[in-house]
Every structure is written in C-alpha cells, then in structure tokens.
C-alpha atoms as one frame of an Amber mdcrd trajectory, in Angstrom:
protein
  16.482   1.764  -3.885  16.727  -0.456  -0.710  12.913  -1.216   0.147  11.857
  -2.248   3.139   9.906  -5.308   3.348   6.376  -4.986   5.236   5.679  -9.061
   5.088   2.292  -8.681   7.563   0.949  -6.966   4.409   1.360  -9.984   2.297
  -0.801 -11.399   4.864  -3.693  -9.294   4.089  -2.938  -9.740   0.748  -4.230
 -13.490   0.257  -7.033 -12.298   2.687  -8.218 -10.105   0.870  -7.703 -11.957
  -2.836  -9.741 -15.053  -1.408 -12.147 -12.360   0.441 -13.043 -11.379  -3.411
 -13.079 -14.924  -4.708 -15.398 -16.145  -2.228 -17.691 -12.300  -2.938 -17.429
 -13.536  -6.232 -18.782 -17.162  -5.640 -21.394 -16.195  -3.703 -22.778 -13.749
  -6.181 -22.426 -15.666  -9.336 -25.758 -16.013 -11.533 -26.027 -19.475 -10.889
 -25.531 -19.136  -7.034 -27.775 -16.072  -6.912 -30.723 -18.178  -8.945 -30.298
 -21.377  -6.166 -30.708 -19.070  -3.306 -34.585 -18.215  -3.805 -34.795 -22.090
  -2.547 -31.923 -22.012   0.300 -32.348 -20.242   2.997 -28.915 -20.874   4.396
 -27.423 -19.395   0.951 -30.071 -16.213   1.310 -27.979 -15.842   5.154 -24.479
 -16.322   3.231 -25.180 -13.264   0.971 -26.508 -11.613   4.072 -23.478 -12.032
   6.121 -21.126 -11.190   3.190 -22.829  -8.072   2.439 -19.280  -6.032   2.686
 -17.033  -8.436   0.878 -16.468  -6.419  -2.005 -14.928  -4.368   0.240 -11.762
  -5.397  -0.083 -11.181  -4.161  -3.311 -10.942  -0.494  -1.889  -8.760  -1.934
   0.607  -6.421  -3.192  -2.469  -6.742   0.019  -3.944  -5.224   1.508  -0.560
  -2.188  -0.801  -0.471  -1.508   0.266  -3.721  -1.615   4.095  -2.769   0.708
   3.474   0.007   3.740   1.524  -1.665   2.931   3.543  -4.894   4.099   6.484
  -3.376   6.442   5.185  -0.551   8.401   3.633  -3.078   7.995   6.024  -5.786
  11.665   6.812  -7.595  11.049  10.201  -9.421  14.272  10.132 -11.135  12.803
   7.330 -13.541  11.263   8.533 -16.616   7.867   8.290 -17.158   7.895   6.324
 -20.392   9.749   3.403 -17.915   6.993   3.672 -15.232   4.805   3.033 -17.369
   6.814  -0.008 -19.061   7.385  -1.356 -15.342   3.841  -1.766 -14.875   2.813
  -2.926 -17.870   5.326  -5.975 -17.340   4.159  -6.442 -14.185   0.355  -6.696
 -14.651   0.145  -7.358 -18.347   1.081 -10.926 -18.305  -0.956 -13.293 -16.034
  -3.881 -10.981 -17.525  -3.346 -12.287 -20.735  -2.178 -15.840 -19.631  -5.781
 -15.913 -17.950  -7.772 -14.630 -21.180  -5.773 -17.234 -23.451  -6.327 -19.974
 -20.869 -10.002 -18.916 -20.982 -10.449 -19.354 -24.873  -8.785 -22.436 -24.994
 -11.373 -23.699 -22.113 -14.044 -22.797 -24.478 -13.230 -24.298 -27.294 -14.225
 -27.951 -25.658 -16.574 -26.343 -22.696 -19.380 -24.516 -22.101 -17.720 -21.359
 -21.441 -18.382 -18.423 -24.138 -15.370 -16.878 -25.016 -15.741 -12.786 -26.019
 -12.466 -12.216 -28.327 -13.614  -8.636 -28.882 -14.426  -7.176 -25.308 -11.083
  -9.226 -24.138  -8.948  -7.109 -26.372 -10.114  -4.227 -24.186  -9.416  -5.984
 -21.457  -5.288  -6.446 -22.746  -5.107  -2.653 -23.536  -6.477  -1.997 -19.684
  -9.736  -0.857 -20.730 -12.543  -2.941 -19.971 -13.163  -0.582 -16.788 -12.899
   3.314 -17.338 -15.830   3.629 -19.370 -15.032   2.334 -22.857 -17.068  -0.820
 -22.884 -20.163  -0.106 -21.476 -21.123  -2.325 -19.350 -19.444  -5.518 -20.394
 -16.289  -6.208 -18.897 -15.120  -9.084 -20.735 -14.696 -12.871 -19.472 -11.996
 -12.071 -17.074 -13.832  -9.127 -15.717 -12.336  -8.597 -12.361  -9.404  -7.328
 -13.476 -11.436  -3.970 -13.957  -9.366  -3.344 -10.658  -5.920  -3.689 -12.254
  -7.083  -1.599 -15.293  -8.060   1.311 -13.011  -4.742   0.897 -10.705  -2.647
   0.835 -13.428  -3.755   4.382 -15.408  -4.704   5.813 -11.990  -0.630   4.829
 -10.849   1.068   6.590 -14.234  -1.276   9.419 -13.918  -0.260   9.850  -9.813
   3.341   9.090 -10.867   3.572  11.603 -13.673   1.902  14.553 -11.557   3.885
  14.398  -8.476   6.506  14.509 -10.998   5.904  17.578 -12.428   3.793  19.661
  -9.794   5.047  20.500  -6.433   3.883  18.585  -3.356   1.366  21.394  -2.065
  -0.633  20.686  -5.002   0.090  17.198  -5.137  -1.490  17.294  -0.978  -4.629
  19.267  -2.032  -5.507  17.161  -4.924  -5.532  14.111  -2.108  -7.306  15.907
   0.093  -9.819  16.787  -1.726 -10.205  13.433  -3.800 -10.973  10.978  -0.941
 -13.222  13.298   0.296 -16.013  13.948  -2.683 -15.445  10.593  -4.317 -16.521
   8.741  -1.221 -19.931  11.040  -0.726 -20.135  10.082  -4.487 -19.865   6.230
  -3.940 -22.313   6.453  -0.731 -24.800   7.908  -2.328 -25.368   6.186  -5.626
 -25.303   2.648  -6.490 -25.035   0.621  -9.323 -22.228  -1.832 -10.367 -18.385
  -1.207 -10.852 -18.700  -0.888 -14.335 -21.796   1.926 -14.080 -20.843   5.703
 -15.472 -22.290   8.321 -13.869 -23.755  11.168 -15.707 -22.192   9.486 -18.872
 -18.209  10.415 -17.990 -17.662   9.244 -14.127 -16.609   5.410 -13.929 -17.449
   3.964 -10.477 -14.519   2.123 -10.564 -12.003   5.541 -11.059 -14.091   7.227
  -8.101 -13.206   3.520  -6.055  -9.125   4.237  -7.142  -8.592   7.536  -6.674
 -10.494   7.362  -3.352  -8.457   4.512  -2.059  -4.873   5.477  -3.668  -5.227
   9.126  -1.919  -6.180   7.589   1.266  -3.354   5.220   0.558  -0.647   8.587
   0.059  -1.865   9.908   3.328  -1.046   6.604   5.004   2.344   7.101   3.569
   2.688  10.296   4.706   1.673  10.162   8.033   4.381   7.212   8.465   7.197
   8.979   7.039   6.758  11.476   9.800   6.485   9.091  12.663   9.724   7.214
  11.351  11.726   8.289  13.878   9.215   7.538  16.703   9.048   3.809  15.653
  12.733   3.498  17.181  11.379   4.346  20.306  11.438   1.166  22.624   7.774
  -0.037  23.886   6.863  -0.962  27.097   5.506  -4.506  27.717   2.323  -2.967
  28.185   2.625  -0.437  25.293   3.427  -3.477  23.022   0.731  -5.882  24.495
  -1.784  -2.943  24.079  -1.280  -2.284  20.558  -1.197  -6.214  20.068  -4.782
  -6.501  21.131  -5.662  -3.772  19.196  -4.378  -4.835  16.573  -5.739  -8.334
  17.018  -8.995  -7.092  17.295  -9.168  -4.748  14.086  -7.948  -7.890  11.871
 -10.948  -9.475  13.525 -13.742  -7.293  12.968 -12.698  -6.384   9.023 -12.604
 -10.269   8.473 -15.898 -11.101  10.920 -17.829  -8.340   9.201 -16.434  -8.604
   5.613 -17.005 -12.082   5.395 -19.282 -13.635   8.320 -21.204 -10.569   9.910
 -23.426  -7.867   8.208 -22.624  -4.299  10.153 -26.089  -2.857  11.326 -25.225
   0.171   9.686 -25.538   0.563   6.669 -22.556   2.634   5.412 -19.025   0.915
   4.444 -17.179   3.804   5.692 -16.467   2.464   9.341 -14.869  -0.460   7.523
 -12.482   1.660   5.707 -11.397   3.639   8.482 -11.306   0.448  10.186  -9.138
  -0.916   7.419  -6.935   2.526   7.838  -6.051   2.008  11.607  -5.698  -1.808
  10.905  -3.316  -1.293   7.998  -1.176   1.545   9.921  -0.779  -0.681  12.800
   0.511  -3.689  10.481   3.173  -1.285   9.096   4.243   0.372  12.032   4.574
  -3.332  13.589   4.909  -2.049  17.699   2.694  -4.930  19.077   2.729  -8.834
  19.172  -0.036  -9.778  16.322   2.068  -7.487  13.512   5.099  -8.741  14.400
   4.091 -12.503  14.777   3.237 -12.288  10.910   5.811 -10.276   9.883   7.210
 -13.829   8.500   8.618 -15.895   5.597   5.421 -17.780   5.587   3.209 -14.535
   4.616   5.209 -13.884   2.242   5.100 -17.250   0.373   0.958 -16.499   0.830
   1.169 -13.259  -0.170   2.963 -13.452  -3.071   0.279 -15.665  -5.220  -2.360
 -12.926  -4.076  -2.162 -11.148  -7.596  -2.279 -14.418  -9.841  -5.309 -15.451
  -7.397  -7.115 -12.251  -8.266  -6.725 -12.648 -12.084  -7.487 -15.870 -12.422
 -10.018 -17.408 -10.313 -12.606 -16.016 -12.542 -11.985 -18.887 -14.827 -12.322
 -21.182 -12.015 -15.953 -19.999 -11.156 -16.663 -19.817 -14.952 -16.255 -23.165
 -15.447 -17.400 -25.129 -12.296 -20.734 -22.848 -12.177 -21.452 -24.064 -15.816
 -20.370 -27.281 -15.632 -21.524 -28.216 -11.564 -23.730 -25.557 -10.315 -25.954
 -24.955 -13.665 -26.733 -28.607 -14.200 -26.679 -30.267 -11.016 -28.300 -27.956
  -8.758 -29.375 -30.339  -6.329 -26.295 -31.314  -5.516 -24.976 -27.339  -5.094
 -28.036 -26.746  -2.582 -27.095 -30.053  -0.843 -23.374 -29.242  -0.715 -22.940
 -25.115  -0.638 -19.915 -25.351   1.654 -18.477 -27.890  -0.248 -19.314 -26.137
  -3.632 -17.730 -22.785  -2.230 -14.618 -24.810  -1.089 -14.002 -26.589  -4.183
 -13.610 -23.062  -5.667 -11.545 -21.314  -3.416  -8.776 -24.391  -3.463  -8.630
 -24.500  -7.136  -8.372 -20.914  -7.711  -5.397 -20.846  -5.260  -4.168 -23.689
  -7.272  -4.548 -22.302 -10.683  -3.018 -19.135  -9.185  -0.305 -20.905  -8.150
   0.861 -22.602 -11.317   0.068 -18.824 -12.863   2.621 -16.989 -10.854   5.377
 -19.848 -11.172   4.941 -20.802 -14.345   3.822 -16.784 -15.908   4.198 -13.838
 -13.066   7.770 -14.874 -12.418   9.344 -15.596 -15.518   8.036 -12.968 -17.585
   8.694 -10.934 -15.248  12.377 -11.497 -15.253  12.136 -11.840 -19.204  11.021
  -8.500 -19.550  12.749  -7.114 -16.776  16.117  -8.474 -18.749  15.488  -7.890
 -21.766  14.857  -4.002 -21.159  17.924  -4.037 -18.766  19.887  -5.415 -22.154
  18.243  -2.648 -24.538  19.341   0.281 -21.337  22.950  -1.312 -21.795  22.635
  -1.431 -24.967  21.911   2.251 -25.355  24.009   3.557 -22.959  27.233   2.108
 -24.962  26.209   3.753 -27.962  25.544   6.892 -26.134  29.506   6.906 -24.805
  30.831   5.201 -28.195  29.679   8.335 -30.131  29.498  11.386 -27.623  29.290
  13.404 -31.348  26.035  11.863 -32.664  24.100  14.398 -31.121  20.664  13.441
 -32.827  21.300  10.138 -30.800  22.239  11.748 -27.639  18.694  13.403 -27.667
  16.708  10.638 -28.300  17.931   8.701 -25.802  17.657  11.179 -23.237
C-alpha cells in the first residue's frame, strides 16, 4: 500500500510528546511538594492546567492513520503481530533500563506490576491503581487493544454499524470524562477504565477525521487563490497557537477541555489537508527527523524524571526552587536524548528484526504451501 506521507503531523508529534514530558515534570511528587513554597511553580501548574491534553490528541492521530491506512485483507492474527513489534520493544528496553538504574540508585524497581506493563496491561483495569515504573505507557496499552479490537470489527461488520458505533462512542464517553474525575488509572463503577473511555473517544473522533477527508479528496486538487491560501495560513497559524499557548502557558477561563479538542480537530484537519502557508511550510524533512523520536520520547522519559527527581529535586530542594526553569530544562533535553539513543539503537532495529524475520517465516510457509499442494492439513493451517 503506497501511503501518503503527512510530515506536518510529525510536527505535532514531538509537540505533543514534550507537551506530556513537561505535564509530567511539573506534576511529579517532588515538584508538587516544592510548590507550597514557590509561588512561581503554584503559576506553572496553573498555566499548564490542560497539558495532559495531549494525550487525547495522540489518541486522535492514532484513530485517523489507524483507519486511513487500515489494509483489511491482512489477517487479524498479523495485525496484531504488527503492533506488538512496533510498540513492544522500546517498552521493554525502558523497563530493563529502569531495573538496571535501580540496582545502584535510588529508584525502586516493581518487577511484578512491570510484567503487566509488557503484556499491555497496566491500564484497562487489571492493576488497580498502580501502573508500574514506566507508567505512561498506560496510553500505548489502551491504543494498542483499542486498535485490534477497531481493526477486527470493521473487519467483520459492515460500515453502517461500524459509523454508528463511532457516533455514538465519542459522544457518551466524553459526557462521561467531563463529568467525573479521578486519575487515568481510576475504574468507574468497578468495570469502566478512564483511560478506554479517553481511546475510544479520541480513536472515533480520529475515524471521522478520516472520513470526512476521504470525501473532500477530490476538492484538495482544486487550485487556491492567494487569498484562499493566505486565509487558511492564518488560520491555521493561529489554531497551532492557541492549543500550544493554552496547553502549556495559558489556563482557558472555562473550565471544560472540550473547546481544546475541537480546537485540536480543526487544527489537525487543516495540517492534513495542507491548502495554506503554515501546513505546507512544515510539511518538511526536518519534522520528520523530530517526529520520528516522538514515540521513544513518550516511553522513556519517565526514567529521566525518576531519577533526577530522586537524585536532584528530593535532596537538594533549594537548589530546584532556585533553578525551576533550569530543573524543567535539564529534563526535557535528556529525555529527548535518551529517546534518541532508544529509537536508533531499539525502535529501529527491532523493528526491522522482527519485521524480517516474520517476512522469512511468510516465505517460508508459502514454499511449503506450493511444494505440497496435497498436504491438505497444511494447506488449512496456513490459511
């Protein structure tokens, strides 16, 4: 399948991965404890209020090239294998890299929640409420059993039903999520995971994205005016502005995230219809090269945080309260670091690894399918 390439995403990719890593610094323990004597942290967590936020942004990415590039002529059993290898690997890179940290660190290492966390677990309602040491990942354990479960019913049902189910999902599980609260990893009336309600919100929003561009395809060929395309440049200028300003340095007024997500919606449709200058000026190599260390960001920068909280933040407090911007800066470089070295050194090769070695096994197969056409018992099983 030839795929097109949206490379603006990628863009909003890293945003969004060092949006959460910076959420995440700013509500650690340690940082949280400091701010009852610093009033300028007290204003940071103010500001960043709807930084979290982009985690149902993720989760609408996903929805959208989850079903725009969806191949239904694959079998299930090899979805399901091609996510595994591609989500699978840094998670467990990060969890080993963690317990080798703690054997000379501060860091407590929790062997028995993290095996949850390797099965994709640690976040639909099997653990409680402990997520494990590399607890952020919650949001790959919930893409990854929401995507096989999407994949495998648009498989079998017929698109009608397939359009009511994601009509109605975005819908209740929203007026769910505004009116409760509680952490990610909170079950609701013992059987509803916040985190599932946050997927299959943002994955059906995602669908209808896709949707709604597959119909205006042929419109996009339309030549724009230079006014058209300045028009929709400033527009889309100023959406990338106000989800960053009011994720990250602004707190909205109101007091309801749902402006940001249909914020997020137009912003997002506009970056992959690309008709005005600020889409197309980052449709580039150089998001791409950005983009692509978003995932191995996400995964890992927990470790990151971990360690300089316990070892910086927890005994030299002083020095944090003297130096937040410094503190928050050290952690943001290093995590892009670390998740550098992670995707060259684990995303990419295991990847092809695994990618090759079940190529090999399909070959492998398939020749002793069409050596032995008679074997029918073999035939079968490999159908």
């Amino acid at each position: 399948m030839n795929k097109t390439r949206f490379k603006n995403i990628d863009l909003l990719r890293i945003i969004g991965a060092l949006t959460i890593v910076y959420n995440h610094i700013i509500h650690c323990t340690y940082m949280k404890t400091l701010s009852k004597d610093s009033i300028l942290l007290q204003e940071i967590f103010y500001k960043a209020h709807y930084s979290a936020l982009w985690v149902p942004f993720f989760f609408i990415i996903a929805g959208f090239f989850l079903f725009h590039y969806i191949d239904y002529t694959m079998k299930f059993i090899d979805f399901f294998k091609k996510k595994v290898i591609r989500l699978l690997p840094v998670i467990v890179f990060a969890i080993v890299l963690y317990w080798f940290l703690s054997l000379f660190t501060p860091l407590v290492y929790r062997k028995y929640i993290n095996i949850f966390t390797i099965f994709f677990l640690n976040s639909i309602g099997l653990t409680g409420k402990d997520m494990g040491n590399i607890h952020p990942v919650w949001f790959v354990a919930v893409l990854f059993w929401l995507s096989n479960f999407y994949f495998y019913i648009s498989k079998i049902y017929d698109k009608k039903y397939i359009n009511l189910l994601m009509g109605v999902t975005p819908f209740f599980a929203y007026i769910f999520l505004l009116h409760t609260s509680g952490q990610v990893n909170l079950v609701f009336y013992n059987f509803i995971p916040r985190g599932i309600l946050q997927g299959m919100g943002g994955i059906a929003l995602g669908y209808w994205i896709n949707e709604i561009y597959n119909l205006n395809k042929d419109n996009l060929k339309r030549q724009l005016s230079k006014l058209e395309y300045f028009l929709y440049g400033c527009l889309e200028g100023y959406l990338l502005y106000y989800i960053v300003r009011n994720t990250v340095f602004h707190r909205l007024g109101f007091m309801n995230f749902m402006p940001l997500i249909f914020v997020f919606l137009g912003l997002f449709y506009l970056f992959l219809i690309k008709r005005g200058f600020v889409s197309r000026l980052l449709e580039n190599n150089f998001s791409v090269i950005l983009g692509r260390y978003s995932y191995s960001i996400f995964v890992v920068h927990i470790i990151v945080l971990d360690l300089i909280s316990t070892i910086i933040w927890k005994k030299h407090p002083v020095f944090t309260l003297n130096h937040v911007y410094l503190n928050i800066f050290i952690v943001l470089v290093s995590s892009f670091i670390l998740g550098v070295i992670a995707y060259h050194l684990v995303e990419v090769p295991s990847n092809k690894f695994f990618k090759n070695l079940l190529l090999n096994n399909r070959k492998i197969c398939d020749e002793g399918g069409k050596s032995d056409l008679s074997n029918n018992k073999f035939i079968k099983n490999t159908i």
